[in-house]
C-alpha positions in Angstrom: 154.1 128.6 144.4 154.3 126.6 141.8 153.6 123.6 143.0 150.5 124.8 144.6 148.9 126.1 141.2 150.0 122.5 140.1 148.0 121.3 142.8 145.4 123.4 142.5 144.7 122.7 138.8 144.9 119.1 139.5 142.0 119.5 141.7 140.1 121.4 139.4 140.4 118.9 136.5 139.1 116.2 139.0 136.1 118.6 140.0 135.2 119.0 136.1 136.1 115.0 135.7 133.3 114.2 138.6 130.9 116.7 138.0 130.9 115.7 134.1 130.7 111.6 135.1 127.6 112.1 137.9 125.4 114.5 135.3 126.1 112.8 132.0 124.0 109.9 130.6 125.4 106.3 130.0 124.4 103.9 127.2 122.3 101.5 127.9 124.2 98.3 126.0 127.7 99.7 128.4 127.6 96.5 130.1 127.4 94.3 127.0 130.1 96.3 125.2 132.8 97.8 127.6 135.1 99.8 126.5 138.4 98.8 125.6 141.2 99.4 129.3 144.6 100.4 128.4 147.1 98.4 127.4 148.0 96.3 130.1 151.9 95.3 130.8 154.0 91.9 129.4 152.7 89.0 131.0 155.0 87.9 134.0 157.1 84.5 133.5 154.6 82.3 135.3 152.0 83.3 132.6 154.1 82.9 130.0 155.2 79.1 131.3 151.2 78.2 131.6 150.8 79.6 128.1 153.2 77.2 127.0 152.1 74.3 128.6 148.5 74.8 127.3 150.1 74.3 123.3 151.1 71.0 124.7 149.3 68.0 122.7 148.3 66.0 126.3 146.5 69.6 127.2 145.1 70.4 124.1 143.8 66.4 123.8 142.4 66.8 127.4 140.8 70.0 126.8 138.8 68.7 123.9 137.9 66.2 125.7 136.1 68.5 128.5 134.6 70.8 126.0 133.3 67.5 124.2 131.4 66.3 127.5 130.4 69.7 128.6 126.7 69.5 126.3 125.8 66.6 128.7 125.8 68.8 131.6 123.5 71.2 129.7 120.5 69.4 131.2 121.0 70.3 134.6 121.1 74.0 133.5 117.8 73.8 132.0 116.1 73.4 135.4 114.0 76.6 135.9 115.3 76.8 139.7 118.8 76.7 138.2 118.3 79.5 135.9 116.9 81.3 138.8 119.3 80.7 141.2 122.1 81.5 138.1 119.8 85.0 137.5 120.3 85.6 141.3 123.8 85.2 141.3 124.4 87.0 138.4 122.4 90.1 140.0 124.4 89.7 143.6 127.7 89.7 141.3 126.8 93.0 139.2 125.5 94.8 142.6 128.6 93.3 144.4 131.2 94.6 141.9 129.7 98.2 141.3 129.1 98.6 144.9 133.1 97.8 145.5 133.9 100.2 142.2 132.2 103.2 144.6 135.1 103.0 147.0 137.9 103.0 144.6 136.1 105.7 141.9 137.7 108.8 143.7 141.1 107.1 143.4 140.2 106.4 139.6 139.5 110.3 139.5 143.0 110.9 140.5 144.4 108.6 137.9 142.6 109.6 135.4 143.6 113.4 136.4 147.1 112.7 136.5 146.9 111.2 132.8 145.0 114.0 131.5 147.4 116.7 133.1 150.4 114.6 131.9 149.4 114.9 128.5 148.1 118.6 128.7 152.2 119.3 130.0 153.3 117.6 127.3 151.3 119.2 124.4 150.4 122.2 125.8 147.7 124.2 127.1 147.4 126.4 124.3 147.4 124.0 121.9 144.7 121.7 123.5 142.3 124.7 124.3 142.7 125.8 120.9 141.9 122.4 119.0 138.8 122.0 121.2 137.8 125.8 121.1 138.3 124.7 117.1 136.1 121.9 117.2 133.0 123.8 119.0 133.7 127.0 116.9 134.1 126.3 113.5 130.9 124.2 113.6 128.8 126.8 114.8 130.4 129.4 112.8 129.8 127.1 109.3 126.2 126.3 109.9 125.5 130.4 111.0 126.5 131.0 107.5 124.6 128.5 106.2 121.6 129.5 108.0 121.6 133.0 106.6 121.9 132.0 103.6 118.9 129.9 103.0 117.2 133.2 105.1 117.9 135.0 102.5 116.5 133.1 99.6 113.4 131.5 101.8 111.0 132.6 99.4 112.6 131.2 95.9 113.2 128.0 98.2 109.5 127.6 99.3 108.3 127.3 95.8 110.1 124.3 95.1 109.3 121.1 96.0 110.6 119.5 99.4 112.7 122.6 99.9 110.9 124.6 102.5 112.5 121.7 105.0 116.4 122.6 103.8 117.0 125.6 106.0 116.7 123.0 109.1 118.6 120.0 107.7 121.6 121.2 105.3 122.9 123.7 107.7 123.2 120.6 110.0 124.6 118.8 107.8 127.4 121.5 107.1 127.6 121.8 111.0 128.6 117.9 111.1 131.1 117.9 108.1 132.9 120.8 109.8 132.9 119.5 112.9 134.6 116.1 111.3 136.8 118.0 108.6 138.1 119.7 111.7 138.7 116.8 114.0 140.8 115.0 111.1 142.9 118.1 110.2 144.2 118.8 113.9 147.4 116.5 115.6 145.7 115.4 118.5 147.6 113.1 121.7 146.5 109.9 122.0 143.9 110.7 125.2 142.6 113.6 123.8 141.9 112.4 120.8 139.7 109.6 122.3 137.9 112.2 124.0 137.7 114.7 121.0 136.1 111.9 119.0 133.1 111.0 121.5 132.6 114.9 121.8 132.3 115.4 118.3 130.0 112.9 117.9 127.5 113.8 121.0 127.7 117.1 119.2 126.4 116.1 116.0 123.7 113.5 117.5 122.8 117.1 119.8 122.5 118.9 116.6 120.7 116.5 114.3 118.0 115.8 117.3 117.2 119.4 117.2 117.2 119.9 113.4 115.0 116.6 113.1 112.7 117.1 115.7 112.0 121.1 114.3 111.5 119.1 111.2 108.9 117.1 112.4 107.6 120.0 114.0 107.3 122.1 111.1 105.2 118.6 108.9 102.8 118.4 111.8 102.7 121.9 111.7 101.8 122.4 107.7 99.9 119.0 108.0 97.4 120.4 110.4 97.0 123.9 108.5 96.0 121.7 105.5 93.8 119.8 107.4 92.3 122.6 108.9 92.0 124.2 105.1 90.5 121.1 103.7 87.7 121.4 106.6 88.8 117.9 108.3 87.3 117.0 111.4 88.1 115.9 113.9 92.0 116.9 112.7 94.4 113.6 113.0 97.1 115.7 113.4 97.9 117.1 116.9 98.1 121.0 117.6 101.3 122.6 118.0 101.6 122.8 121.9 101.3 118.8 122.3 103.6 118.6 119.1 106.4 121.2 120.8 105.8 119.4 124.1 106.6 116.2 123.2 109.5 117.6 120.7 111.3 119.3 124.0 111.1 116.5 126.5 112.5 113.7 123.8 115.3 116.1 122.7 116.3 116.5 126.2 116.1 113.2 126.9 118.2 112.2 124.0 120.5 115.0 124.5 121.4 114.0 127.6 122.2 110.1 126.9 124.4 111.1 123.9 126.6 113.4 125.9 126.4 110.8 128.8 127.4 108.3 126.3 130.6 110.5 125.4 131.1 111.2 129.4 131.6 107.3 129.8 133.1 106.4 126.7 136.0 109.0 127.8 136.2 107.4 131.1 138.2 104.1 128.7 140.8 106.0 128.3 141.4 107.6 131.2 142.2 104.1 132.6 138.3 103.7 134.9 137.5 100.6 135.5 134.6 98.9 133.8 132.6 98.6 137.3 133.3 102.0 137.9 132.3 102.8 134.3 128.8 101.0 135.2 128.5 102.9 138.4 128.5 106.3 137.0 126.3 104.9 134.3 123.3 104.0 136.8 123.9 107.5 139.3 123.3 109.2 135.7 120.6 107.1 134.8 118.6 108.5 137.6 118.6 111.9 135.4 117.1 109.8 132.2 114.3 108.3 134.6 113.9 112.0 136.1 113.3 113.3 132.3 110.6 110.7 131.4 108.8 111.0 135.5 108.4 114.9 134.6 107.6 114.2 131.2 104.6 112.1 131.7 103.4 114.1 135.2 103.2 117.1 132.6 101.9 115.5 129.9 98.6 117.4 128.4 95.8 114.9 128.9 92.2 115.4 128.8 91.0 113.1 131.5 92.4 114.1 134.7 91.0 111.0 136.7 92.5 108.0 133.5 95.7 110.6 133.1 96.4 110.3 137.0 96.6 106.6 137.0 98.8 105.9 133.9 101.0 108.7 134.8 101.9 106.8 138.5 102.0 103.4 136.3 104.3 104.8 133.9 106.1 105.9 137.0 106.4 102.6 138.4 107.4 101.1 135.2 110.2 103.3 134.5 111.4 102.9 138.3 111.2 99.1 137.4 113.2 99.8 134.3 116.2 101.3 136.0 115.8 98.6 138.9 116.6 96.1 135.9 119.3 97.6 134.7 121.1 98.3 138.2 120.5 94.3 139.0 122.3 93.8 135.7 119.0 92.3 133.6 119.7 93.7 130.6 117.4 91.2 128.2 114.3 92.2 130.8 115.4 95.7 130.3 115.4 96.2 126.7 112.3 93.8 126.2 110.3 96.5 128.8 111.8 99.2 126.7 110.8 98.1 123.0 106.9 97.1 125.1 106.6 100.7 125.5 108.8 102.5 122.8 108.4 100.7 120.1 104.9 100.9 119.2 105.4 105.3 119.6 108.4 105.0 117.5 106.1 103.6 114.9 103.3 106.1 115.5 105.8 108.5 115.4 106.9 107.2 111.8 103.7 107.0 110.8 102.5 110.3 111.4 105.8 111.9 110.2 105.4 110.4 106.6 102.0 111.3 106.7 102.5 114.6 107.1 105.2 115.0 104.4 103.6 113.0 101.9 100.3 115.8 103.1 102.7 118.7 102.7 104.6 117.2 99.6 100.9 116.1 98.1 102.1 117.8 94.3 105.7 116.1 94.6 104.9 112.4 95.8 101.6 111.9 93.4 103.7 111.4 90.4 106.7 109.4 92.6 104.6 106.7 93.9 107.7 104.3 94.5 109.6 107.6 96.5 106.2 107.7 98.5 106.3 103.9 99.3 109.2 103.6 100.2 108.4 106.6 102.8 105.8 105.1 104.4 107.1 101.2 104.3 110.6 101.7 104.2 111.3 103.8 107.1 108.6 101.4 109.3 110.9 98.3 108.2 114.1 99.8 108.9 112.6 100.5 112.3 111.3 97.1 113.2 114.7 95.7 111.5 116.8 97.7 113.5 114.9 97.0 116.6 115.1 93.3 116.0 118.9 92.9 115.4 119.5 95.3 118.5 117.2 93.1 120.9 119.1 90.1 120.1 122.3 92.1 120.7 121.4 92.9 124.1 119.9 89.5 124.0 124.0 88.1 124.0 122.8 86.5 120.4 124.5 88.8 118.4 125.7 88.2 114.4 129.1 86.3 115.4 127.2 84.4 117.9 124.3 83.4 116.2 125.7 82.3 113.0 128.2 80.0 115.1 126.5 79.2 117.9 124.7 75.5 117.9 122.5 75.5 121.2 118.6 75.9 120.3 118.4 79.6 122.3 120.8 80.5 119.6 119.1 79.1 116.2 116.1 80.1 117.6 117.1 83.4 117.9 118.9 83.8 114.7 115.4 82.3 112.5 113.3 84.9 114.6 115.3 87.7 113.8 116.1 86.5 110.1 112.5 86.2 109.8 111.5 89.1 110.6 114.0 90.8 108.4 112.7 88.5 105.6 109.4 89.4 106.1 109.8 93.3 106.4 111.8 92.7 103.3 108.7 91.2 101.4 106.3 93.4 102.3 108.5 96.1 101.2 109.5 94.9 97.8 105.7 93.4 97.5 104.6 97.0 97.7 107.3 99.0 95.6 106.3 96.1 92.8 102.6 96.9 93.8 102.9 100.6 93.2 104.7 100.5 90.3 102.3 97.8 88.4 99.7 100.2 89.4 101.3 103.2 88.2 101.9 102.2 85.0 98.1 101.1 85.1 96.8 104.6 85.8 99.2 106.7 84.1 99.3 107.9 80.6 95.5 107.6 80.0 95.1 107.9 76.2 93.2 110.6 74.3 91.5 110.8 71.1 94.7 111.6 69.0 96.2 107.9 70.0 97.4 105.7 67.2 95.5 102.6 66.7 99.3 101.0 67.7 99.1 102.8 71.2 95.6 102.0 71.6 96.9 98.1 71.4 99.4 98.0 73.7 97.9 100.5 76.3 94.5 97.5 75.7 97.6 94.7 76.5 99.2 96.2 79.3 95.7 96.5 81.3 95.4 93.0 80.5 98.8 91.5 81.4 100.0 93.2 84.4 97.3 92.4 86.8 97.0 88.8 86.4 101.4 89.6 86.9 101.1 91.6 89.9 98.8 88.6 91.0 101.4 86.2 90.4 104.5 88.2 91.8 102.3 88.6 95.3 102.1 84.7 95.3 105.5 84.3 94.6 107.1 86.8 96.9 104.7 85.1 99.5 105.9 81.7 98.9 109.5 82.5 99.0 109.5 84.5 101.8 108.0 81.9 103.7 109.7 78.9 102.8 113.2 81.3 103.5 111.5 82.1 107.2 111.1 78.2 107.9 114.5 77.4 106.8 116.3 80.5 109.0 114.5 78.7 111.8 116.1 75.4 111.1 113.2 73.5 109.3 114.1 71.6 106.3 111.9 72.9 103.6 113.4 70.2 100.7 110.7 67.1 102.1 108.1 70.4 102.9 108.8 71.3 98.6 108.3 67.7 97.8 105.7 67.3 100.0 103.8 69.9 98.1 104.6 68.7 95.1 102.9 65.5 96.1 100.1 67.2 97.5 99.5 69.3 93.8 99.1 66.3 92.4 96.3 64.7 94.0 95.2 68.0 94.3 95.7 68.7 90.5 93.5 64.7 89.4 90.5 66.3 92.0 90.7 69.6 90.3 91.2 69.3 86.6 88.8 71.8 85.8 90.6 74.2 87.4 93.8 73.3 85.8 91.8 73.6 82.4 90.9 77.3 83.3 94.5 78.7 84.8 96.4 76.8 81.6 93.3 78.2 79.1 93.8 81.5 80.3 97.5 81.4 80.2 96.9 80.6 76.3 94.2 83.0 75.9 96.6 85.6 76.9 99.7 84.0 75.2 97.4 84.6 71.7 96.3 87.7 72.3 92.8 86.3 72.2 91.7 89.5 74.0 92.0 92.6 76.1 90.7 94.5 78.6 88.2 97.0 77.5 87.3 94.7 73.9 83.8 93.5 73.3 83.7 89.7 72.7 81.6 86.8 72.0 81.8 83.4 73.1 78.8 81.0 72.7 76.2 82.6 74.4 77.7 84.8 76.7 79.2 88.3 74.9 80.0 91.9 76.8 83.0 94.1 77.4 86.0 92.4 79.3 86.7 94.5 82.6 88.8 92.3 84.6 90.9 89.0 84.4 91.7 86.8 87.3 94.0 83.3 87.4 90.9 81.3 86.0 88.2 83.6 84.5 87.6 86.6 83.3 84.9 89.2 83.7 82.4 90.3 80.9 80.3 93.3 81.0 77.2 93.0 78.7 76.0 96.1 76.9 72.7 96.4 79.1 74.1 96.1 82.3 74.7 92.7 83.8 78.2 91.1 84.8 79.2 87.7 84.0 82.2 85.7 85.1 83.1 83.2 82.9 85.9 80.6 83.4 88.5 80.2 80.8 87.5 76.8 80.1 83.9 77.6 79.3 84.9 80.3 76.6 86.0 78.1 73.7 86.2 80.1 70.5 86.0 83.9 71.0 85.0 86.5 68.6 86.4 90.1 69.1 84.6 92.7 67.7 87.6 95.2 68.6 90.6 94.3 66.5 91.7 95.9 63.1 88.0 97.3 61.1 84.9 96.0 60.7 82.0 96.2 58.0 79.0 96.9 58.6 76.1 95.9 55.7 72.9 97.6 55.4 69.9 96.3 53.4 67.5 98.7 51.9 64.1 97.8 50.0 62.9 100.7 47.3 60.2 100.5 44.3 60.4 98.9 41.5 59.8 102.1 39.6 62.9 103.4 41.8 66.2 105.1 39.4 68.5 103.1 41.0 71.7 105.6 39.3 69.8 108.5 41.0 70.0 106.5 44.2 73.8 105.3 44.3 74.5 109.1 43.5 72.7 109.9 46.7 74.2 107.3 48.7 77.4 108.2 47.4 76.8 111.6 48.6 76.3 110.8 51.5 79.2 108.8 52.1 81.2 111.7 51.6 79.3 113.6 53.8 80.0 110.8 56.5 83.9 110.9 55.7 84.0 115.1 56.2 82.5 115.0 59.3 85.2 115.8 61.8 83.1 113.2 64.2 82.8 110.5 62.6 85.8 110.9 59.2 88.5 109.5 61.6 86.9 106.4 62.3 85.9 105.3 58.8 88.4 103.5 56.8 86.3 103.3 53.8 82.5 105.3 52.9 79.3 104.8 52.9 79.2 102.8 49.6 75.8 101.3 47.4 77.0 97.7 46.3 74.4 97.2 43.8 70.4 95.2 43.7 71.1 92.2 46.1 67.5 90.8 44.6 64.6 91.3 43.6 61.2 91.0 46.4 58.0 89.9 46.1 57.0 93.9 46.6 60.8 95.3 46.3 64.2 95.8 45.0 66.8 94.8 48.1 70.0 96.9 47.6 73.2 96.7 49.6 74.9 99.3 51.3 78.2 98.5 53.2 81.5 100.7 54.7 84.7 99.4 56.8 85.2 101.6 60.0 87.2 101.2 63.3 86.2 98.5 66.1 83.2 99.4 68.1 82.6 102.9 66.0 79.9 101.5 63.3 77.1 101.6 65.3 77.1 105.6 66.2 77.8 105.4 62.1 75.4 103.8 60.9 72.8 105.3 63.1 73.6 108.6 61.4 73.5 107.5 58.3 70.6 105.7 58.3 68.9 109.6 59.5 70.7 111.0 56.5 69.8 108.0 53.9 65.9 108.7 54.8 65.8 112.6 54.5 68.1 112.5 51.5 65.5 110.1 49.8 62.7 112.3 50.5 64.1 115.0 49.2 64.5 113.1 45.9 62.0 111.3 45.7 63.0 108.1 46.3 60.3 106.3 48.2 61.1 102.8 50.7 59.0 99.7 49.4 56.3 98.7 52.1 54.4 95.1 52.1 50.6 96.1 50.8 47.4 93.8 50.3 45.1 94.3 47.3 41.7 93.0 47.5 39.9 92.4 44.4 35.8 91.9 43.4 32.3 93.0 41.9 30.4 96.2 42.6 27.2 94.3 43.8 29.2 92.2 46.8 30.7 95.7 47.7 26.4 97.2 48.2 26.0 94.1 49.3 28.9 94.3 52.3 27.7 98.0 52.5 24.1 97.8 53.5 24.7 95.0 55.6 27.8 97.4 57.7 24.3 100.0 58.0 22.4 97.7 59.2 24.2 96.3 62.1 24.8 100.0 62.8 21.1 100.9 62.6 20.2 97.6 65.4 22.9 99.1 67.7 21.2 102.7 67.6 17.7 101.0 68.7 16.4 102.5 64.7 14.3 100.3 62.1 16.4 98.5 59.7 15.2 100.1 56.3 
């Protein structure tokens, strides 16, 4: 009796061991990566003998020698019909040797049975039910916890910033730490353990592909609401049917590789073969190609007719896909796959960080490095990652590239470096890009600014444009000149070269040397600033903008004029420290000049109290005293010291004030008149003459 229940559960375990291996995904890069087979037996004495004899100095001499000649046959291999006759042969090998592994894989389940019931006897059943009942439990029990928690305070967590998102991804992330803390803590055997491992992880992948994709579901989600608040239209966000579509077939799909993955990667242990190991892979590939037929057949589309052709084109290609795989054309495979996944994946990225930095609008306006590194970050990563992957599955992986010496291999290793460069540039570029221009728009200053913070706000919208020009040449440069030497091009004659070239180039263009080294100095002296009104020979106006070699003035009625450094010579600024303004004023002789420097001085005071125009003067309306004596007048001179750019508003005013207060006292302004002197008769005489000119133009008698 008891051998049959022996029997019996032996048969069971190779029921769950073949049902588990035919519906269970397998990873993709299997066949590039196998699994480590158990540890094999000591080698018998003939392999030790041959083992010796290869440490021999007449082998080892010999051997050199082969490997030393073996480039010269390289040529031959180069012949396209003898990489395609080495591409058929490899395919007839990888069919041949999975095709055998199908007659020996129910043998392998026995094995593998009788290992896995060996080391249930030993340990016990108990025990091993309970550590894996442990596993799956605990997790599940942690993260409900977790879960009701943050249900109980959703409210206080929906106010805060980024938080509405927490009740999907820290219970998660509770779920995975107890899930590992777990694994750690228990004595496990040696096969179990292996097996424990892979489960744990598929596990967490399962639960993070969930929690991630209702993530994304919940941006689109809030994304589209605000869209559809703001009045947007059309929406660039898709409803929530496509969006929960698309989120159920790719979690499936991804659900079912990572616990296919775990399926296979237990197989290692269990002492399977690597062919048989590739044979399970491709029966449970034929779910994976299932998953993505049905997903695009179901797909919501608007035009049936275009929707019917791509979805049997996508058919095909998939079917195509999985015919490469089986054939063993792994490099055709994964470049099919990153022609058609890739450029989603980036969508996909696209649209995510979108829609949080939509939803997250209030938290990401004041974090504009957090928010680029949202949107470029996470699309380099993505490239990056893509990149060193294909040239894994490529067979040109790190090790390989960075020793190998054939020309597929340095190839290889400066097209993946440089694209990693480049991603790497564009990313720092723009963090360096959004914080020069965040420190250019914050902090605008109000009317209680210092005179000091006035200054260096004026210098750093000078400076840091004409630097973020310079840091996007240099980043440019270097990145480039790093991409030509990853793919093996010497860059120290290319550098001198250039240097060469600047030169001739510099003796043709010397004028604009003289501009880019003028404005360096212009800058270096602090000859001006951004939002100062200048004058330089004829040309004056407020400076708006710098570039390498000129700079932009804007002239107080309107038109703009780019002047080159060189052409600006001595500059006046009419913006730094005070300025005095003079004002001339011609009265009577018969004027009380006492009577009128009271007036003025009042005022001046007047001037100073006003809450307008008192914090710009540094010292009142003033009389200086009789400047000279006219031909009709006395010239006096007025003068006061007041900010940059505030005395003309001032001196408008007081000019309005000095007239009414002179009125009022009868102080009168001196005018050019013309007296005419003469006799009485030549004034009848002019008289009758005027009346008689009159009298001919009226048709009357002259009297």
């Amino acid at each position: 009796m008891k051998r049959d229940r022996t029997g019996g559960l032996k048969a069971a375990i190779s029921g769950i061991l073949a049902f588990i291996a035919l519906f269970s995904a397998a990873s993709p890069g299997f066949s590039q990566t196998p699994a480590q087979a158990p540890v094999a037996a000591a080698p018998p004495a003939q392999v030790r003998e041959m083992m010796q004899l290869m440490q021999t100095p007449e082998v080892k001499q010999w051997m050199s020698t082969q490997m030393a000649a073996a480039p010269a046959g390289d040529a031959a291999a180069e012949n396209p019909m003898s990489v395609l006759s080495g591409l058929l042969q490899h395919s007839r090998r990888h069919v041949s040797m999975v095709s055998d592994a199908a007659m020996t894989l129910p043998s392998q389940i026995g094995n593998a049975s009788s290992l896995l019931l060996g080391e249930i006897a030993a340990t016990g059943r108990v025990r091993m039910i309970a550590h894996f009942l442990g596993i799956f439990l605990l997790g599940a029990i942690v993260e409900s916890i977790a879960r009701y928690a943050f249900r109980r305070r959703r409210r206080r967590l929906a106010a805060m910033a980024g938080m509405h998102l927490a009740p999907r991804v820290i219970p998660a992330l509770i779920f995975a730490a107890a899930m590992v803390l777990t694994l750690l803590s228990l004595d496990w055997p040696p096969l179990s353990q292996s097996i424990a491992i892979v489960c744990v992880v598929a596990l967490i992948v399962q639960r993070f592909t969930i929690c991630l994709g209702g993530v994304l579901v919940d941006l689109i989600g809030l994304a589209r609401a605000e869209e559809e608040r703001q009045g947007v239209t059309p929406p660039i966000m898709p409803g929530r049917s496509v969006t929960l579509f698309w989120y159920r077939r790719c979690a499936t799909f991804v659900i079912y590789f990572a616990f296919g993955w775990a399926v296979i990667q237990s197989m290692a242990p269990l002492g399977y073969t690597p062919s048989a190991r590739l044979l399970v892979g491709y029966i449970l590939g034929i779910g994976l190609l299932l998953i993505a037929i049905e997903g695009v057949w179901s797909r919501p589309h608007k035009d049936e007719k275009r929707g019917y052709g791509i979805s049997w084109a996508l058919t095909i290609y998939f079917m195509l896909l999985w015919g490469l795989w089986v054939v063993g054309f792994n490099g055709l495979l994964w470049l099919g796959i990153y022609v058609l996944l890739l450029p989603r994946v980036l969508a996909v990225s696209t649209l995510a960080v979108k829609s949080l930095q939509q939803t997250e609008a209030s938290f990401l306006a004041t974090r504009r490095i957090a928010a680029v590194l949202l949107d470029r970050g996470v699309r380099a990563l993505i490239i990056a990652f893509a990149a060193i992957w294909l040239g894994r599955m490529l067979g040109v992986g790190a090790d390989t590239m960075a020793a190998g010496d054939r020309m597929a291999d340095k190839i290889a290793r400066g097209v993946i470096g440089g694209i990693v460069i480049l991603l790497a540039a564009d990313l720092l570029w723009h963090v360096v890009k959004a914080f020069i221009d965040g420190k250019l728009l914050s902090s605008p200053l109000d009317g209680t600014a210092t005179d000091e913070e006035k200054a260096k706000h004026a210098r750093i919208q000078t400076l840091l444009p004409i630097f973020r020009n310079i840091l996007a040449v240099v980043i440019a440069v270097i990145a480039v000149l790093m991409v030509l030497s990853g793919l093996g091009i010497e860059i120290g004659p290319l550098i001198a070269g250039a240097g060469v070239v600047g030169v001739a180039v510099g003796f043709g263009a010397q004028t604009i040397v003289k501009d880019v080294i003028g404005g360096m100095f212009y800058l270096w002296d602090d000859a001006f600033r951004v939002g100062e009104y200048i004058e330089s020979g004829s040309h004056k106006g407020v400076v708006e903008a710098f570039s390498l070699r000129s700079v932009k003035l804007r002239h107080h009625r309107g038109p703009l004029t780019t002047v080159p450094f060189g052409e600006l010579g001595a500059v006046k600024n009419l913006n730094r420290d005070w300025t005095i303004d003079k004002i001339s004023l011609n009265v009577k002789y018969d004027t009380d000049l006492v009577k009128a420097k009271k007036v003025i001085k009042q005022i001046g005071q007047t001037l100073l109290e006003n809450p307008e125009f008192g914090p710009h003067i540094i010292e009142t309306l003033k009389m200086k005293g009789v400047e000279q004596f006219g031909e009709f007048a006395i010239e006096i001179r007025l003068s006061m010291m007041t900010k940059p750019g505030e005395q003309f508003v001032i001196r408008r005013n007081a000019l309005a004030m000095i007239r009414n207060a002179f009125r009022e006292n009868g102080i009168e302004f001196a005018v050019p008149t013309v007296q005419v002197a003469g006799d009485r008769d030549a004034e009848v005489d002019a008289a009758v003459a005027r009346y008689a000119v009159q009298a001919r133009a009226a048709g009357e008698p002259a009297a």
